[in-house]
C-alpha positions as CSV (number, residue, x, y, z in Angstrom):
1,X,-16.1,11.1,-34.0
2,X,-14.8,10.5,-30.3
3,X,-13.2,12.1,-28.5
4,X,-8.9,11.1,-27.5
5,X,-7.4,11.6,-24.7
6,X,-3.5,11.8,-25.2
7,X,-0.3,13.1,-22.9
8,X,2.1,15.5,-24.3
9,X,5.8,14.2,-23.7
10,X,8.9,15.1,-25.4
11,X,7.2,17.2,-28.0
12,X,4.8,14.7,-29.1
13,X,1.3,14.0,-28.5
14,X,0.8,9.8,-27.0
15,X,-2.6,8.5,-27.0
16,X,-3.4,7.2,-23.4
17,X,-5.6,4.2,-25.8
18,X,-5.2,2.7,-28.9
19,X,-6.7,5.1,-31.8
20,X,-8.6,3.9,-35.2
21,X,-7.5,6.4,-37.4
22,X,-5.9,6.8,-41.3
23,X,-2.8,7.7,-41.1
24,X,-2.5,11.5,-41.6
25,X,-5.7,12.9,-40.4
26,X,-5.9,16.1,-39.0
27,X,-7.0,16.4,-35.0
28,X,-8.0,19.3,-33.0
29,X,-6.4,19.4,-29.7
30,X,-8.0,21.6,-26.7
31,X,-5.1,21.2,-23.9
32,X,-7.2,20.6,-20.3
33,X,-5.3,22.2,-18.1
34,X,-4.3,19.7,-14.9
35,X,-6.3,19.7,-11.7
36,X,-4.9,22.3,-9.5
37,X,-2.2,20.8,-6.9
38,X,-2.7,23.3,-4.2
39,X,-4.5,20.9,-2.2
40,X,-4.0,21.5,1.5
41,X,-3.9,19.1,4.2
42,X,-4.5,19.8,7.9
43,X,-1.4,18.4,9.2
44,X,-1.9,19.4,12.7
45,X,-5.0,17.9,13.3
46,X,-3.0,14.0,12.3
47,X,0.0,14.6,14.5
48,X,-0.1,13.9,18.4
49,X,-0.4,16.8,20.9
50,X,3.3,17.5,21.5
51,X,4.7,17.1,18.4
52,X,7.8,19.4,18.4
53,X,7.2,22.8,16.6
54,X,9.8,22.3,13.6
55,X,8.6,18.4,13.1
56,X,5.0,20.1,12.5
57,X,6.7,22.1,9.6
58,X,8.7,19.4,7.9
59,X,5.5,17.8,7.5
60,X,3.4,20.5,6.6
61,X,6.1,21.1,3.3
62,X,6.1,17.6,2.3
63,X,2.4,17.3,3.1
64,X,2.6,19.9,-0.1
65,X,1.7,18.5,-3.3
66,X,4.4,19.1,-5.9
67,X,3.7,18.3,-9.7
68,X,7.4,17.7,-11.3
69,X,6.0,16.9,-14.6
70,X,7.5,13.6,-14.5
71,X,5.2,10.6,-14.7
72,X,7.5,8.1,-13.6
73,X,9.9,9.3,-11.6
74,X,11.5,6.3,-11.0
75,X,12.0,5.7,-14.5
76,X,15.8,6.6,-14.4
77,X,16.7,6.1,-10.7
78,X,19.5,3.3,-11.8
79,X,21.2,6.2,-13.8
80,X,22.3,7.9,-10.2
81,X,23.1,4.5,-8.5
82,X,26.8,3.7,-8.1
């Protein structure tokens, strides 16, 4: 047997591709746990000599990699539209 890769979402296990199995067999699952998002990124070296102090740290924090847990954030962005 194969091995099936799946997301868990809303309490329920979704198979990222189609799956030929009976109905009601059992699975092991062995969560992978994500790659890490501390990923750091030399900010300074991409902006120009200059660059004001405080604009340097704005971009440092959203040069930060933040994982929301959302796939698809944009999913509901109607729902806050007026």
């Amino acid at each position: 047997m194969s091995t099936i890769t799946a997301i868990y979402e809303n309490g329920v296990f979704r198979p990222t591709v189609p799956v030929d199995l009976p109905e009601g067999t059992a699975v092991l699952i062995e969560p992978v746990p994500p790659p890490s998002a501390d990923v750091s990124i030399d900010v300074r070296a991409l902006v120009p000599p200059g660059t004001d102090e405080g604009l340097i740290r704005i971009y440092e924090i959203l040069a930060r990699r933040f994982d929301s847990g959302h796939h698809d954030t944009a999913e509901r962005h109607n729902e806050h539209q007026p």
